[in-house]
Short mmCIF file of the C-alpha atoms (twelve columns), coordinates in Angstrom:
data_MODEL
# 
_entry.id   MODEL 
# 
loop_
_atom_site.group_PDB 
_atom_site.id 
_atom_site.type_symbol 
_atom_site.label_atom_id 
_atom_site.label_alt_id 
_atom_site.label_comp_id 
_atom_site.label_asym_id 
_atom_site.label_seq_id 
_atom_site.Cartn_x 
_atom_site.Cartn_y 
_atom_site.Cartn_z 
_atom_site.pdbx_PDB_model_num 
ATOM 1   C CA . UNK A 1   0.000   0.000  0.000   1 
ATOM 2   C CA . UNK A 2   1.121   3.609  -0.938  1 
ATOM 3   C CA . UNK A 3   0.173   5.863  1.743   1 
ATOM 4   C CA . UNK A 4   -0.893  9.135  0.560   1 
ATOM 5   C CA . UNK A 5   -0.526  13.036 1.710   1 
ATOM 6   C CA . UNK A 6   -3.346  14.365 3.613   1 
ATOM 7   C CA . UNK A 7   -6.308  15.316 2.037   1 
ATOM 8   C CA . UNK A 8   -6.476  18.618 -0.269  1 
ATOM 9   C CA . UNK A 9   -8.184  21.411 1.847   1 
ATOM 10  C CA . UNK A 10  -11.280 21.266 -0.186  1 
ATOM 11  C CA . UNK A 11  -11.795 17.710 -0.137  1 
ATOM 12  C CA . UNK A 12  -11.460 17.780 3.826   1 
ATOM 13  C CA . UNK A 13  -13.724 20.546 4.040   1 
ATOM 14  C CA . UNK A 14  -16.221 19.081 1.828   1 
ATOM 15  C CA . UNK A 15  -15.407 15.573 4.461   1 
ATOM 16  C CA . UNK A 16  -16.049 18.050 7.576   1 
ATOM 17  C CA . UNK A 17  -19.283 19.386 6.132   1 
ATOM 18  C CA . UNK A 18  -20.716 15.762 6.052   1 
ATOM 19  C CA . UNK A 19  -19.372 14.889 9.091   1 
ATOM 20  C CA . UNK A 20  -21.187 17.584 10.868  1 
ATOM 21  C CA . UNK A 21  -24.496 17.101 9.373   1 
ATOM 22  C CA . UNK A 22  -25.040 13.504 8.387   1 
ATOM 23  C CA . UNK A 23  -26.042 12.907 11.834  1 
ATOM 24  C CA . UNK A 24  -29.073 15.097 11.869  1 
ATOM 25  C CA . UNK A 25  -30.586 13.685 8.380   1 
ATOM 26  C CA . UNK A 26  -32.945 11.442 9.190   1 
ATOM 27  C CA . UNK A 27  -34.410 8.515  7.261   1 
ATOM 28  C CA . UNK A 28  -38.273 8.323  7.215   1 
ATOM 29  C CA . UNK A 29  -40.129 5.369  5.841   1 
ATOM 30  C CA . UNK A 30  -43.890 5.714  6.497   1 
ATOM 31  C CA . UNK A 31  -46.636 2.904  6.251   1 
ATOM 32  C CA . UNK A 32  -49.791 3.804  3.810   1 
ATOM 33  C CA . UNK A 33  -52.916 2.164  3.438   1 
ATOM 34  C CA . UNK A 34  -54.048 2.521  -0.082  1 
ATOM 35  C CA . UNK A 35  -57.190 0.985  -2.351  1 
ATOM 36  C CA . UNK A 36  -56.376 -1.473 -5.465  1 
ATOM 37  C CA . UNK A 37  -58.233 -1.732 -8.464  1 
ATOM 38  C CA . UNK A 38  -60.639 -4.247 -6.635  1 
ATOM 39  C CA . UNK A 39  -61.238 -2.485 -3.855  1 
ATOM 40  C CA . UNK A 40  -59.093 -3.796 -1.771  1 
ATOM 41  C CA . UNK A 41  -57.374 -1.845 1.188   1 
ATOM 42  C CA . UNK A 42  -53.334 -2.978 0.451   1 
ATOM 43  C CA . UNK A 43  -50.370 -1.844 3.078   1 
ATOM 44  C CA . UNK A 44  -47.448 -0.650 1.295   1 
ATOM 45  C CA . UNK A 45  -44.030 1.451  2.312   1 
ATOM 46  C CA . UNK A 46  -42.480 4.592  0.907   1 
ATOM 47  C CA . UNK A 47  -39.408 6.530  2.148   1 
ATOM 48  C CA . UNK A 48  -37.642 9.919  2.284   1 
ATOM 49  C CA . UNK A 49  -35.391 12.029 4.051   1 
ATOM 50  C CA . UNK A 50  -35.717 14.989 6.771   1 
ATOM 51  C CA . UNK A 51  -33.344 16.392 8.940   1 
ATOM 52  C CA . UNK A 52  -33.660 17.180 12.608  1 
ATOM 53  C CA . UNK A 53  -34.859 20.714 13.545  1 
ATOM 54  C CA . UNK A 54  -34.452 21.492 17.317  1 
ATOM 55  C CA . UNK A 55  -33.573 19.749 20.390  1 
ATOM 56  C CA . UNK A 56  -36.857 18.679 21.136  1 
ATOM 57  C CA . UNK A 57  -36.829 16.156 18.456  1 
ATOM 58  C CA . UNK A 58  -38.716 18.127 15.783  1 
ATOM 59  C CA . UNK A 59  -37.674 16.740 12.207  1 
ATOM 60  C CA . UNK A 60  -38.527 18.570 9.098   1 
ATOM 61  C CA . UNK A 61  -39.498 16.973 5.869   1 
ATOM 62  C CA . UNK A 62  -41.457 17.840 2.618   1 
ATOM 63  C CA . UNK A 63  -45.182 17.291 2.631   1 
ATOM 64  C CA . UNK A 64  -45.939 15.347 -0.015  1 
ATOM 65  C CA . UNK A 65  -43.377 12.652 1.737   1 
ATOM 66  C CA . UNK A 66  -46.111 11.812 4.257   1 
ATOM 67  C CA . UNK A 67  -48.795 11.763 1.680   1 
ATOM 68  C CA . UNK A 68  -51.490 8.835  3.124   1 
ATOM 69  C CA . UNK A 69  -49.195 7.962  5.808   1 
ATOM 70  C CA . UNK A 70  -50.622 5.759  8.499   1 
ATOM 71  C CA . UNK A 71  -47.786 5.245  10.395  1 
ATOM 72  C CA . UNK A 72  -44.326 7.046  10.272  1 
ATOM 73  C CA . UNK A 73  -41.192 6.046  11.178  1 
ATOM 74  C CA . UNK A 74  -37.571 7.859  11.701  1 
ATOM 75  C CA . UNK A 75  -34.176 6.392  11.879  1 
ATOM 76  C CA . UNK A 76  -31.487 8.775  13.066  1 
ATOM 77  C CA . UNK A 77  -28.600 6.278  13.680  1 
ATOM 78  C CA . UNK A 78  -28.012 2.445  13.327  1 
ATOM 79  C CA . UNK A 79  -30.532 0.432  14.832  1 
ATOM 80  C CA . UNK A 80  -34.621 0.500  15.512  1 
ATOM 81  C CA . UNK A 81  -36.576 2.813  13.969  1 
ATOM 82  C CA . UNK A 82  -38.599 5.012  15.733  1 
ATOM 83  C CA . UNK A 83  -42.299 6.327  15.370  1 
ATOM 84  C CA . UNK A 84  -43.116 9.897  14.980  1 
ATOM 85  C CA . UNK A 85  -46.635 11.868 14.536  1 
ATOM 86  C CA . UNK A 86  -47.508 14.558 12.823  1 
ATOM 87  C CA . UNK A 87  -47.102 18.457 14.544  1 
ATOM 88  C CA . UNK A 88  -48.117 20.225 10.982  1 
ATOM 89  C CA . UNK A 89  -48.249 20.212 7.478   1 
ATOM 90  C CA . UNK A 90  -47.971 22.755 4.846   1 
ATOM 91  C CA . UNK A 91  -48.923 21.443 1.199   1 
ATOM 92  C CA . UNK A 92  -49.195 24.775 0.367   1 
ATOM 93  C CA . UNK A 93  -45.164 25.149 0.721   1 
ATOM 94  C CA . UNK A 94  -44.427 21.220 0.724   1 
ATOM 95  C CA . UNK A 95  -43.752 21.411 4.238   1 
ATOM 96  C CA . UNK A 96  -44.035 19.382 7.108   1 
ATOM 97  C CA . UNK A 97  -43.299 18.884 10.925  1 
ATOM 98  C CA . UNK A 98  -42.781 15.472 12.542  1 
ATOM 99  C CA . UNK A 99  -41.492 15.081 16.145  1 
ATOM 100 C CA . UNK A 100 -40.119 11.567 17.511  1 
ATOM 101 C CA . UNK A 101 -41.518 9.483  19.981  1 
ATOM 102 C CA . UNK A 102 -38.359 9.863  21.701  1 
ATOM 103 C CA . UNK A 103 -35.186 12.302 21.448  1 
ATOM 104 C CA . UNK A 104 -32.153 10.927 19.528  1 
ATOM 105 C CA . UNK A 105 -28.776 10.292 20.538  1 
ATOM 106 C CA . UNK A 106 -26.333 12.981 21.769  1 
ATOM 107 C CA . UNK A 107 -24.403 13.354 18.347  1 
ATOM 108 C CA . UNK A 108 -27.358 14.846 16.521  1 
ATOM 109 C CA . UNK A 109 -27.280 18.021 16.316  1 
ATOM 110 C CA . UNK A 110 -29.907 20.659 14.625  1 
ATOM 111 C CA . UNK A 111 -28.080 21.956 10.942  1 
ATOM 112 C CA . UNK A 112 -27.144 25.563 11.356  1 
ATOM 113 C CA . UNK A 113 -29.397 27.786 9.268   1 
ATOM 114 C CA . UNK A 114 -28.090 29.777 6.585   1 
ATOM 115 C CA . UNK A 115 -29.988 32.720 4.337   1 
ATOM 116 C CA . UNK A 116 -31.377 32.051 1.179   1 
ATOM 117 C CA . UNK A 117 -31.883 35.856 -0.308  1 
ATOM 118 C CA . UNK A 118 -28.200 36.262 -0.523  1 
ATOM 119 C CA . UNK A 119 -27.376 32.713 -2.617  1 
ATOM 120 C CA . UNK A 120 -25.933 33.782 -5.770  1 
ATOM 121 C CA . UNK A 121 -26.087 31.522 -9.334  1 
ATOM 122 C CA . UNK A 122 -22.852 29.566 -9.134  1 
ATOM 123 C CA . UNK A 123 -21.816 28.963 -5.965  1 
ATOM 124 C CA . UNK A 124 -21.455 25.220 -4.625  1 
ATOM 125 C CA . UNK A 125 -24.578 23.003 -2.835  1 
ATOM 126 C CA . UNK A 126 -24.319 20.085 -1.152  1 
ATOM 127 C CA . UNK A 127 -27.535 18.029 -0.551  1 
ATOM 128 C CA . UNK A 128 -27.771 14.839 2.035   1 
ATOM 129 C CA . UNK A 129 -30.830 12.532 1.775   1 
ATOM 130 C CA . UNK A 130 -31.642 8.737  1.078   1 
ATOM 131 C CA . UNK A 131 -32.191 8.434  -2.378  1 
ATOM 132 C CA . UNK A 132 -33.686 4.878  -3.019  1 
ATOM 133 C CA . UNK A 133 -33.299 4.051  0.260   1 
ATOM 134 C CA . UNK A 134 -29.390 4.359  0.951   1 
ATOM 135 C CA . UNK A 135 -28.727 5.976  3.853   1 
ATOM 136 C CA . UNK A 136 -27.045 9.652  3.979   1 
ATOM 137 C CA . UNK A 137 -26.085 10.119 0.465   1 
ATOM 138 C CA . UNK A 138 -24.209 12.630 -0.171  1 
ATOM 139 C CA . UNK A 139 -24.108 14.816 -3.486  1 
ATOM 140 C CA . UNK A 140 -22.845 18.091 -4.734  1 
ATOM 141 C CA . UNK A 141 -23.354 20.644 -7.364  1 
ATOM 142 C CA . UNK A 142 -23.927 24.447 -8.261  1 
ATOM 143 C CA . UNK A 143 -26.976 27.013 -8.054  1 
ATOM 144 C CA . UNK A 144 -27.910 26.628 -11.181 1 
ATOM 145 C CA . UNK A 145 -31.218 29.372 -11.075 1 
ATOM 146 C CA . UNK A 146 -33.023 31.158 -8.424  1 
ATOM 147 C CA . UNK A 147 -36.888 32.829 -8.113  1 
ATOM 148 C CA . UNK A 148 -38.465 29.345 -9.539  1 
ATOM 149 C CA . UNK A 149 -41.985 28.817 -9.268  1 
ATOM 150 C CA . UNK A 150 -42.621 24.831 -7.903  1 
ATOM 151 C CA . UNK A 151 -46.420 23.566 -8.586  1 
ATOM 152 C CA . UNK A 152 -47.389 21.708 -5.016  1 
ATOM 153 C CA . UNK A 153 -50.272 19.243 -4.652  1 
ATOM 154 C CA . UNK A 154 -53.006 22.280 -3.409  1 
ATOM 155 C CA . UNK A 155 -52.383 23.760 -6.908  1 
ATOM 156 C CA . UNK A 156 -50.725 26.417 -5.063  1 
ATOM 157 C CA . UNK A 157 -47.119 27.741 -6.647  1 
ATOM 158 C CA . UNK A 158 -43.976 27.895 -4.382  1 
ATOM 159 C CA . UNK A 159 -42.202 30.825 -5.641  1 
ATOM 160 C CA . UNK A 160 -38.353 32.151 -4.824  1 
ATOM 161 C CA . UNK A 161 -37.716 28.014 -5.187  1 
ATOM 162 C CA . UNK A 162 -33.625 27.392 -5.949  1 
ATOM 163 C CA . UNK A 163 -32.597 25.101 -8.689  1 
ATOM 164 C CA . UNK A 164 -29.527 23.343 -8.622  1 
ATOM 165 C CA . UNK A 165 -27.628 20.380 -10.706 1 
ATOM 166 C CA . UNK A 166 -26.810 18.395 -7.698  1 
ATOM 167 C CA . UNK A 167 -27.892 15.064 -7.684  1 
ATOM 168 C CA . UNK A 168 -31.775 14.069 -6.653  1 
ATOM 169 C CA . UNK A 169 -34.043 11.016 -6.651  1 
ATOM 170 C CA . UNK A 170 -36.733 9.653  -5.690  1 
ATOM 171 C CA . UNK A 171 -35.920 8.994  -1.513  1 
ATOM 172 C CA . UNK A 172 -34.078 12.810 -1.702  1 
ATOM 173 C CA . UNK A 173 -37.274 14.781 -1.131  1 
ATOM 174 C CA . UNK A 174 -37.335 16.183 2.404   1 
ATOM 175 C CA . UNK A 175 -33.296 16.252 2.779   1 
ATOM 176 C CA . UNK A 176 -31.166 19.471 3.569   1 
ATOM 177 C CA . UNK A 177 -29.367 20.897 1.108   1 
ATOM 178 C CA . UNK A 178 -26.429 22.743 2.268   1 
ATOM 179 C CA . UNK A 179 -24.211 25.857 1.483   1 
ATOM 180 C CA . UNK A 180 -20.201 25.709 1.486   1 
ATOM 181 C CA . UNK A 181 -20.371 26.602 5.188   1 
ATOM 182 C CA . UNK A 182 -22.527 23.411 6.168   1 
ATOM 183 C CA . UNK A 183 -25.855 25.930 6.844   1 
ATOM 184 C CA . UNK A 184 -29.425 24.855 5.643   1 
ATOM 185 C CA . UNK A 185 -30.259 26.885 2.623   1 
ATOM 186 C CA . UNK A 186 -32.963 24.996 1.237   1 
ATOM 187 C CA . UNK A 187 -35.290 21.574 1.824   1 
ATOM 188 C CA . UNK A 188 -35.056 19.447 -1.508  1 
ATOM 189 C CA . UNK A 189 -38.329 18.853 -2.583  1 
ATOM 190 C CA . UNK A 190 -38.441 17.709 -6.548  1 
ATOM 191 C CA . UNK A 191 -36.902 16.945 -9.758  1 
ATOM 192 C CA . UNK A 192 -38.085 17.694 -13.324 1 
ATOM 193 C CA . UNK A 193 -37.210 14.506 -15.412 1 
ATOM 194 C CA . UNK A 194 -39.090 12.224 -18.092 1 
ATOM 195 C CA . UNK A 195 -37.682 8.743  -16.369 1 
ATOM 196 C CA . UNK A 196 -38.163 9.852  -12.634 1 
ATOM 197 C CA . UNK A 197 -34.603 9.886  -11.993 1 
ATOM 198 C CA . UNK A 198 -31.952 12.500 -11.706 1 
ATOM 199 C CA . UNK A 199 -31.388 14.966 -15.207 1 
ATOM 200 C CA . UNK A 200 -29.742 17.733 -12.887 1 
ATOM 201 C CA . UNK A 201 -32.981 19.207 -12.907 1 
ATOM 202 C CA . UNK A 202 -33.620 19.479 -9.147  1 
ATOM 203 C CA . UNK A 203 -35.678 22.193 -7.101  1 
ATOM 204 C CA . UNK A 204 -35.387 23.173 -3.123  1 
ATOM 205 C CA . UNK A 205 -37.535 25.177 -0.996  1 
ATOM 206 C CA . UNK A 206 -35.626 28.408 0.169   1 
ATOM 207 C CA . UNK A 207 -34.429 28.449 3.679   1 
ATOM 208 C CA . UNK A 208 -35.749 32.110 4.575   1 
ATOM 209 C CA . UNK A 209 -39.219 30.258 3.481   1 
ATOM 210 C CA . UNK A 210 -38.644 27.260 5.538   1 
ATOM 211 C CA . UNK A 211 -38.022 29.470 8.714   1 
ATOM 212 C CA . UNK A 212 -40.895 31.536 8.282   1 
ATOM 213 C CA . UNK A 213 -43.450 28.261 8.147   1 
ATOM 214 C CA . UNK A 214 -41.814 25.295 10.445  1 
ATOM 215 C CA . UNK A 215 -41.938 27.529 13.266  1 
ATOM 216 C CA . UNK A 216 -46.043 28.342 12.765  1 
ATOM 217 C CA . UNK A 217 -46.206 24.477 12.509  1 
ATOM 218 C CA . UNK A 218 -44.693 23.470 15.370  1 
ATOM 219 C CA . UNK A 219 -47.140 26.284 17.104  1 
ATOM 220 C CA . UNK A 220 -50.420 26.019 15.558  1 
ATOM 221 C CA . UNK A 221 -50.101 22.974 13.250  1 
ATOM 222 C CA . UNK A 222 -50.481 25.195 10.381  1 
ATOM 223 C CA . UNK A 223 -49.306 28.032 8.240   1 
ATOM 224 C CA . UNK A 224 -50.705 31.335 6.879   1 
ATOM 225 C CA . UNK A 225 -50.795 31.538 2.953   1 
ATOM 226 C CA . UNK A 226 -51.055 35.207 2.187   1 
ATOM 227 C CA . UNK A 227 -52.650 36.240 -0.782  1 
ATOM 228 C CA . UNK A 228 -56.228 35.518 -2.843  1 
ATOM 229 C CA . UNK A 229 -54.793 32.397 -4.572  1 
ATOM 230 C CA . UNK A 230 -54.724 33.399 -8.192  1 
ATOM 231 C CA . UNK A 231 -51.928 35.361 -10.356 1 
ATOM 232 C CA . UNK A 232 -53.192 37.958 -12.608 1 
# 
């Protein structure tokens, strides 16, 4: 074995940043109950990602990840899952609050937040998530447009939505995406792409958005959507 110099300073960095936040990405698999073509009620499973939010083991997630959920589950770490309910949902955003039936371990620690009004076309993203069901994935990529307008389920738009080229698929939604300096700038939420998987076509909810609404969730179970609803 050739043994090698230590690590360029950008690789380690980009090492540290993971470090530092894989342990508050959370994996959420959630039970649904759905109807078949006979009219049958069938149990099935479907995953995503979240990320932990405070201390008081509130995990954040995109909405449309706990679509006809019955039961949900977390895993933090290695080992059992655990079960979480519902504080609040947002379809309006594709936001949503879960909180664990019990806190996680000591080394998870909320993702610093960062600001989304001053990202700038260009600079580098990380995301985190478990896309198809591997754990803590890790990809990278650039800005690649900001101000995008994201259709959600309510027929509502998202607007001021960032677009990068980083790497999402289906198990991604819900994840952190992170800045240079390891802060939450955005919750990946979708991809635009004919086969389902990635085209570097991916869209994340804005940070300064998610601030505003988590915290009216975890209050009231709800958020305000200002406005009449239609675009003239």
């Amino acid at each position: 074995v050739t043994p090698r110099s230590d690590l360029p300073a950008d690789e380690q960095r980009v090492v540290s940043l993971f470090e530092n936040a894989a342990p508050a990405v959370a994996y959420i698999t959630t039970e649904l109950v759905q109807t078949n073509a006979l009219f049958e009620r069938e149990t099935s499973q479907a995953a995503g990602s979240g990320f932990l939010w405070d201390a008081l083991g509130h995990i954040v997630t995109s909405n449309h990840v706990l679509d006809n959920a019955r039961r949900i589950f977390v895993q933090m770490d290695a080992g059992k899952p655990l079960e979480a309910s519902v504080i609040g949902r947002a379809p309006e955003y594709d936001l949503a609050v879960i909180r664990l039936s019990r806190l996680p371990g000591s080394d998870a620690k909320p993702i610093p937040l960062g600001e989304s009004h001053t990202i700038r076309v260009g600079q580098k993203v990380y995301a985190i998530g478990n896309p198809f069901g591997l754990q803590r994935t890790l990809t990278q990529g650039v800005v690649s447009a900001l101000d995008r307008e994201l259709p959600t389920t309510t027929y509502r738009e998202v607007v001021g939505v960032i677009q990068t080229d980083a790497a999402i698929n289906p198990g991604n939604s819900g994840g952190p995406l992170l800045d240079s300096a390891g802060r939450l700038i955005g919750v990946n939420s979708a991809i635009r792409s004919s086969s389902g998987s990635s085209a570097g076509v991916s869209f994340a909810i804005p940070v300064d958005m998610v601030n505003r609404i988590v915290p009216q969730l975890i209050a009231r179970g709800r958020a305000s959507t200002p406005g009449i609803g239609i675009v003239p």
